[in-house]
KEROVEX-488669 format. One record per residue: residue in one letter; y, z, x of N, C-alpha, C, O in turn. Coordinates in steps of 0.05 Angstrom, whole numbers, padded with zeros to 5 digits, always signed. Atoms other than C-alpha are relative to their C-alpha. Layout:
<nodes>
aYZXYZXYZXYZX ...
</nodes>
This chain:
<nodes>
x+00013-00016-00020+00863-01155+00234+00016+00025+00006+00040+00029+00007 x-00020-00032-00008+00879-01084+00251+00002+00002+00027-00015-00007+00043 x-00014-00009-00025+00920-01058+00309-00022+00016+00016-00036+00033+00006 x+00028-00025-00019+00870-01027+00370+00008+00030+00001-00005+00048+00013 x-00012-00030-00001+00917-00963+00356-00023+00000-00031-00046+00008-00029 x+00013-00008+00028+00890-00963+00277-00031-00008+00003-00048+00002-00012 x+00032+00004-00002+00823-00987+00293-00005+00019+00021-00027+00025+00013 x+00016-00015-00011+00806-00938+00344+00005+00019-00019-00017+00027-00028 x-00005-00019+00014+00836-00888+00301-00033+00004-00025-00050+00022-00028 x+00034+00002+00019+00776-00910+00246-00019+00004+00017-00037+00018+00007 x+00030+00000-00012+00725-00913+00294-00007+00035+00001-00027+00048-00002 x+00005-00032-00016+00739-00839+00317-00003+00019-00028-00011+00042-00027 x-00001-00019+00030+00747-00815+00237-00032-00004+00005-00048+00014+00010 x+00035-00009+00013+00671-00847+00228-00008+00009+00020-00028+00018+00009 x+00013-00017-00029+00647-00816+00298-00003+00030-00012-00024+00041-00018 x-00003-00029+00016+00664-00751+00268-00010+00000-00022-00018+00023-00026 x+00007-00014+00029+00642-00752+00197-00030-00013+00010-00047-00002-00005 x+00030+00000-00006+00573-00778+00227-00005+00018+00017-00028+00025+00017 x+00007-00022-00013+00577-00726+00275-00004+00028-00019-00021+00046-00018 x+00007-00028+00024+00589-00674+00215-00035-00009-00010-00055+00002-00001 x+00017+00009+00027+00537-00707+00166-00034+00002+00022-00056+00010+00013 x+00024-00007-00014+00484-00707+00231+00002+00031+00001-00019+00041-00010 x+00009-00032-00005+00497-00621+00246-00007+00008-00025-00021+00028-00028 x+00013-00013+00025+00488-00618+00168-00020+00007-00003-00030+00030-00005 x+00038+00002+00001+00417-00648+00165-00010+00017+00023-00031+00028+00021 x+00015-00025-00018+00404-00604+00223-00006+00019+00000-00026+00029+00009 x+00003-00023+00004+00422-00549+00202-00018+00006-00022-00034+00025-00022 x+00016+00001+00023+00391-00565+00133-00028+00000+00014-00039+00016+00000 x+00028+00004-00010+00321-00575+00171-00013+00028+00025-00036+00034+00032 x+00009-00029-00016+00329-00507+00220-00001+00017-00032-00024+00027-00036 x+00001-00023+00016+00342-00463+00154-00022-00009-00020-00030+00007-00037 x+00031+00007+00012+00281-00500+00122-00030+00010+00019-00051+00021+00012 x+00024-00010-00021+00233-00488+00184+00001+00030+00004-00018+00042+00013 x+00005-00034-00004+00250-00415+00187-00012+00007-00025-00036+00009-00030 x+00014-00004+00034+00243-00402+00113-00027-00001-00007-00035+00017-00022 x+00022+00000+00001+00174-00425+00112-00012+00015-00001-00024+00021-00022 x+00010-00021-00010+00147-00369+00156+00008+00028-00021-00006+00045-00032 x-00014-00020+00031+00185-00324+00106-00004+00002-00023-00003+00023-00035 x+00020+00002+00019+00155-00349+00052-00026+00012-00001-00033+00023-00021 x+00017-00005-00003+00095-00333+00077-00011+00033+00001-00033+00042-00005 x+00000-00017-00004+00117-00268+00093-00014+00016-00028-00035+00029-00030 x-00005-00006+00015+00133-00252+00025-00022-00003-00020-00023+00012-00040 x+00018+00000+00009+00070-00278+00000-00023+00020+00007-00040+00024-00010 x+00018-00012-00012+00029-00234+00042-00004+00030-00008-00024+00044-00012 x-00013-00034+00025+00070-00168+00008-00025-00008-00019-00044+00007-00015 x+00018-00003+00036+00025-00184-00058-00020-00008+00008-00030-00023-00009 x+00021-00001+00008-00032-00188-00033-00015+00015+00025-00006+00021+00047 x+00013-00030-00012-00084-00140-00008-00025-00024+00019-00038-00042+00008 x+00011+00003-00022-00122-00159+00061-00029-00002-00006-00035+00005-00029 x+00026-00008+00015-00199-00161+00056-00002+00015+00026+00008+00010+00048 x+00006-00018-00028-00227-00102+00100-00014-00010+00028-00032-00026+00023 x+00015+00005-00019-00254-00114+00162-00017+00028+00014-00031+00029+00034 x+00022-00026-00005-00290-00050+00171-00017+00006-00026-00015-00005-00048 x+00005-00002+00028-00333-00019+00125+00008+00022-00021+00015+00045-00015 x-00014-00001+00033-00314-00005+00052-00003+00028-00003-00023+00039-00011 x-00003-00033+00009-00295+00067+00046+00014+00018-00034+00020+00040-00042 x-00023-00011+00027-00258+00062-00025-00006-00026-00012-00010-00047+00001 x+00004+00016+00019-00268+00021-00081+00020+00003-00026+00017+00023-00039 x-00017-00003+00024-00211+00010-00138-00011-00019-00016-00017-00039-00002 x-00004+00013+00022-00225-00025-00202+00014+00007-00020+00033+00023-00018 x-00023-00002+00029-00196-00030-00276+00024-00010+00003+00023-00033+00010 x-00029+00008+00018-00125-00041-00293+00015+00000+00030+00031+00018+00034 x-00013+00001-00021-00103-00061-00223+00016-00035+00004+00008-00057-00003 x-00019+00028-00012-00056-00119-00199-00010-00018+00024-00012-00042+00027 x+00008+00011-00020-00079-00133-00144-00031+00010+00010-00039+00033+00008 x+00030+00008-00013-00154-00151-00110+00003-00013+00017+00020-00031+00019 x+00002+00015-00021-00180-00168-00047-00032-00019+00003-00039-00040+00015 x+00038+00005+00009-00265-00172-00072-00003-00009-00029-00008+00012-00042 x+00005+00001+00023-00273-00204-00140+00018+00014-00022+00039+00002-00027 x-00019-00007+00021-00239-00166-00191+00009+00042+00017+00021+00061+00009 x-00009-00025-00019-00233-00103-00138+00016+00009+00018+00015-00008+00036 x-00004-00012-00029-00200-00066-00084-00010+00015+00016-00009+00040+00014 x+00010-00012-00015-00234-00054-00030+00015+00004+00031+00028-00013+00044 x-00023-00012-00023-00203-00008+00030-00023+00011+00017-00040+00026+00008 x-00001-00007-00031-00226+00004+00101+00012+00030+00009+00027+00043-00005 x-00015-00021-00012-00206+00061+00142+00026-00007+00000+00045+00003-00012 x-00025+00010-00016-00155+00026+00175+00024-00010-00019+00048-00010-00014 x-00012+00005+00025-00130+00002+00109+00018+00016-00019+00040+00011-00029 x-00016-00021+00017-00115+00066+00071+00016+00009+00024+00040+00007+00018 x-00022-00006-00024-00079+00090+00146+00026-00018-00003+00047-00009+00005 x-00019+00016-00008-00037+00033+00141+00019+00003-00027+00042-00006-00027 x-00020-00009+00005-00008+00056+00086+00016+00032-00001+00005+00051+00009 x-00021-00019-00007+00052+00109+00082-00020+00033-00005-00029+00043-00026 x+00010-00026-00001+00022+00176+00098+00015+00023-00009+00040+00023-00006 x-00014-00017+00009+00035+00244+00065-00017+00027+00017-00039+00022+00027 x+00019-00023-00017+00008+00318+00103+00011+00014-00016+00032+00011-00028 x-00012-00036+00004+00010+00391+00082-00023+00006+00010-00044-00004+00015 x+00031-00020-00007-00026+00449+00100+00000+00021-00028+00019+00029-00041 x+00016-00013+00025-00063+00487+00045-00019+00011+00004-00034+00003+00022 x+00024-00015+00004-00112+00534+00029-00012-00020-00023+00000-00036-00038 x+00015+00018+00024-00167+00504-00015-00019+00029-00014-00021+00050-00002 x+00019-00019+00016-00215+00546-00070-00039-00004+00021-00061+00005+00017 x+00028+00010-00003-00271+00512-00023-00002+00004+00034-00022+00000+00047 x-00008-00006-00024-00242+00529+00045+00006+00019+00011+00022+00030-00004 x-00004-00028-00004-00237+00593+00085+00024+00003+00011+00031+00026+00011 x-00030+00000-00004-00167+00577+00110+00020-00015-00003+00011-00035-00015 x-00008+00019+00007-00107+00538+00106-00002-00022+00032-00003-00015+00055 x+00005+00026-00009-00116+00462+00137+00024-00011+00004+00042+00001-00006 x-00022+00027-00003-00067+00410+00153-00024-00031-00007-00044-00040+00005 x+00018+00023+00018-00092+00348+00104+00023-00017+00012+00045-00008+00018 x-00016+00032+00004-00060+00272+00115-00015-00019-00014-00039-00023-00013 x+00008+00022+00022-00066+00218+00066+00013-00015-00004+00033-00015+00011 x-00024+00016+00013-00030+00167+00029+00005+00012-00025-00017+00019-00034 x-00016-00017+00033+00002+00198-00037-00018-00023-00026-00015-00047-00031 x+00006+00014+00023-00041+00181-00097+00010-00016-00008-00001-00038-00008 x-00013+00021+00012+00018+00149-00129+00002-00024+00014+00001-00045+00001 x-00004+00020-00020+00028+00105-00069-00021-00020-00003-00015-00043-00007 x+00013+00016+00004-00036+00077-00075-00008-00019-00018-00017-00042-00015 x+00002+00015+00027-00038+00060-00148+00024-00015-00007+00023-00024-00029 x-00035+00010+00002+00040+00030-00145-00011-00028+00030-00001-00050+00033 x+00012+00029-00019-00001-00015-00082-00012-00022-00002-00013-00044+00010 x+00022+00017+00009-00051-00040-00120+00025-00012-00030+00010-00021-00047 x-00011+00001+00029+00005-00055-00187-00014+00013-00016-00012+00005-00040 x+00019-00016+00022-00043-00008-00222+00013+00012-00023+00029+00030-00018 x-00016-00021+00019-00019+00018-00293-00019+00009-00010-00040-00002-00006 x+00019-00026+00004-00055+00072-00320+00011+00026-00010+00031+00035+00000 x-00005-00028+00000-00053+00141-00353-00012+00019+00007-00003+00042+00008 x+00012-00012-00012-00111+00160-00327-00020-00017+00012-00027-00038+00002 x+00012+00011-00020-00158+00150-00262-00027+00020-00006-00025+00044-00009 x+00017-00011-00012-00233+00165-00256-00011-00010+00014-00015-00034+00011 x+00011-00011-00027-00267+00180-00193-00025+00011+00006-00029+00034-00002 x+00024+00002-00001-00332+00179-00174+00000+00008+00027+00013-00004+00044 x+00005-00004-00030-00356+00216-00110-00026-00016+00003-00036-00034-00010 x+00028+00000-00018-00418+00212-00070-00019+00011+00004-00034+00009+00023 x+00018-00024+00005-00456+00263-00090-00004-00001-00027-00020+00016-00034 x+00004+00005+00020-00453+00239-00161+00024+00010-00018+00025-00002-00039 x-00016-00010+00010-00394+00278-00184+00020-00025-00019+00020-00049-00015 x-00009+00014+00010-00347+00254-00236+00029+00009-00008+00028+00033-00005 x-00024-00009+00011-00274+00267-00261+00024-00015-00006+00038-00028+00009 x-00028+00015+00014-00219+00243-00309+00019+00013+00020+00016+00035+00031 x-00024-00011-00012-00153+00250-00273+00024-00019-00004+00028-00042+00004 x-00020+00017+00013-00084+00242-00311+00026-00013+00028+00035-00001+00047 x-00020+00011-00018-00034+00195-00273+00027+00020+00006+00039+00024+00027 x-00028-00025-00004+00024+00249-00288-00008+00018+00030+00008+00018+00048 x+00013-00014-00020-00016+00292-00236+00013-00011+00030+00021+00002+00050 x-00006+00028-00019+00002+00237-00190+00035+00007+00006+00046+00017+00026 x-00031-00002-00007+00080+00237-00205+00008+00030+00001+00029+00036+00013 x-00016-00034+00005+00091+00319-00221-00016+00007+00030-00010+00031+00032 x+00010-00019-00029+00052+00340-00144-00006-00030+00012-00009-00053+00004 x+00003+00018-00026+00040+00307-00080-00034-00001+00007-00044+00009+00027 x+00023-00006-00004-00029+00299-00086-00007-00026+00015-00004-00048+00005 x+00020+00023-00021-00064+00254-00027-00027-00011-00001-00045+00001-00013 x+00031+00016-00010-00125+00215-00011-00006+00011+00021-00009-00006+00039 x+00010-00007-00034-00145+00261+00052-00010-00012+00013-00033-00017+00006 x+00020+00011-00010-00166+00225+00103-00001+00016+00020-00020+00012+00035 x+00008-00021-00031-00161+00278+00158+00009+00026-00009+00028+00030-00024 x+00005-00030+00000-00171+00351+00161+00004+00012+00035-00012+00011+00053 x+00002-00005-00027-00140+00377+00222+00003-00023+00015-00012-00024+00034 x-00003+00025-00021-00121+00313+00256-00023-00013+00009-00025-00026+00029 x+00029+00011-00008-00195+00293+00254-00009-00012-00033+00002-00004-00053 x-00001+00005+00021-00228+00250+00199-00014+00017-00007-00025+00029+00011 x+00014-00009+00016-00261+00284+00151-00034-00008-00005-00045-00026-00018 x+00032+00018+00007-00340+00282+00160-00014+00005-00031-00009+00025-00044 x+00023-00006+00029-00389+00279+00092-00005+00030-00013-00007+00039-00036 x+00015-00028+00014-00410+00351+00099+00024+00016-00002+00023+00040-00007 x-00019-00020+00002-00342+00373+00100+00020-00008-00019+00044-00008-00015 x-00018+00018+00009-00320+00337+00042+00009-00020-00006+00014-00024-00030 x-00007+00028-00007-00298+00265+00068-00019-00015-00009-00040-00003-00015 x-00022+00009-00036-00292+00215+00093+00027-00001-00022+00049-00005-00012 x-00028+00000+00026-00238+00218+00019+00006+00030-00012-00014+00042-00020 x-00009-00026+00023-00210+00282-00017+00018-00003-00018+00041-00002-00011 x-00024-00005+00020-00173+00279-00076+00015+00023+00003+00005+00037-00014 x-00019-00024-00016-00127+00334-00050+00022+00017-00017+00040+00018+00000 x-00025-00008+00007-00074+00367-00088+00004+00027+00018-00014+00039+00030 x-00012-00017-00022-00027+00415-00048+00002+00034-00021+00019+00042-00037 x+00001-00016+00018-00051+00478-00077+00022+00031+00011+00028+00048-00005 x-00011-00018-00021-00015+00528-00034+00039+00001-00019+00054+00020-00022 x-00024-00010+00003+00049+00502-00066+00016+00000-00030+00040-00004-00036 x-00011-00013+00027+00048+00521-00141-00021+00016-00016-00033+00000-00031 x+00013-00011+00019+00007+00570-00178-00016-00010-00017-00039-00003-00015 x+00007+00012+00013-00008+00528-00228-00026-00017+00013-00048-00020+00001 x+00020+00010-00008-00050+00493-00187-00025+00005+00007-00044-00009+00014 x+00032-00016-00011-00103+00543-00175-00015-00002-00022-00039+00002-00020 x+00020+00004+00017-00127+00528-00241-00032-00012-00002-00036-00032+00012 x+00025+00010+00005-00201+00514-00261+00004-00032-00005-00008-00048+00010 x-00010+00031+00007-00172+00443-00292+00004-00019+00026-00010-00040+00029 x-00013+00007-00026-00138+00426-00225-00028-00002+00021-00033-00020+00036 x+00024-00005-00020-00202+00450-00188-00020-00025-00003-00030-00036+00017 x+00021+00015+00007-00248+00401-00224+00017-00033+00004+00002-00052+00008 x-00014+00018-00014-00196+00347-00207+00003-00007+00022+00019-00026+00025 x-00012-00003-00033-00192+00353-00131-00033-00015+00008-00047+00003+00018 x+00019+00009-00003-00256+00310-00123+00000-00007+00023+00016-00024+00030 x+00010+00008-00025-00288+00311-00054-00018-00036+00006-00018-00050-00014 x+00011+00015-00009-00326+00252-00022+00004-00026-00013-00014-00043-00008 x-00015+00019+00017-00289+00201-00066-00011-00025+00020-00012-00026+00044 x+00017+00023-00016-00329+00122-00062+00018-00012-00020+00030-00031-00009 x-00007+00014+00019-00297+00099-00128+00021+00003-00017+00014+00016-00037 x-00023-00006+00026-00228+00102-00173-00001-00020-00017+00006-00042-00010 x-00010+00023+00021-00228+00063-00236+00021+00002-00017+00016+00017-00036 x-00025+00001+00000-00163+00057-00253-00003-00005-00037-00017-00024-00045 x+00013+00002+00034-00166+00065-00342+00025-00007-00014+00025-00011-00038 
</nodes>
């Protein structure tokens, strides 16, 4: 039989290593219950919302991500929510210069995983136009959604502009460029 000095001595070692071995599992079971929510987070990144307003933009083709069948479909509140770009510009179609805000072409197609060398765009008026992705990375060309801090109505354009910032290279005044800047934008199919 052991001494009540060496027997308490054991009792108080296993007191302690069950006291460790319980804050383990504890802790093991807080950094599992947070994580979860985090997970979730991280799932929520990749994937695209379904609108709850109505459908002002339509992506298909060579995209990553869908919220409608094999599409993306965007809301007002949708293209706002992401990262906005402004300038002010004169347009070939406008009698002065504007202050435009949008989301950056590229932004959008890098939202959706879209690869592509080129995008066409379908207005609302029937209009049509190839437009190369380079366009995208060499200028800051936007999705207008406001003209003047106001949205963009139908007859003036909107409620989309394919936008490039013509004001700030020469090059851009071209006829090429012109037939690229597609007003009243319903559809991009991503090629």
């Amino acid at each position: 039989m052991l001494s009540p000095f060496i027997s308490g001595r054991l009792n108080q070692r296993v007191f302690w290593r069950e006291v460790f071995t319980v804050k383990a599992l504890l802790m093991g079971w807080v950094v599992l219950i947070f994580s979860i929510p985090l997970a979730g987070l991280a799932e929520t990144a990749d994937n695209l919302e379904e609108p709850s307003g109505p459908v002002i933009l339509t992506v298909s083709g060579n995209v990553g991500l869908t919220n409608v069948g094999s599409e993306a479909q965007f809301d007002r509140a949708m293209l706002e929510a992401l990262p906005q770009h402004e300038f002010d510009t004169t347009t070939p179609w406008t009698e002065a210069s504007n202050h435009y805000r949008g989301p950056l072409m590229r932004d959008l197609l890098a939202r959706l995983n879209a690869e592509s060398d080129t995008v066409h765009v379908a207005a609302l008026n029937g209009y049509e136009a190839e437009i190369p992705v380079s366009d995208f990375e060499e200028y800051d060309v936007i999705l207008a959604l406001e003209k003047d801090e106001k949205a963009i109505p139908i007859r003036e354009y909107g409620p989309l502009w394919v936008l490039y910032p013509f004001d700030q290279d020469e090059a851009l005044l071209s006829e090429k460029i012109r037939f690229r800047a597609v007003w009243q934008v319903m559809h991009i199919d991503v090629r």
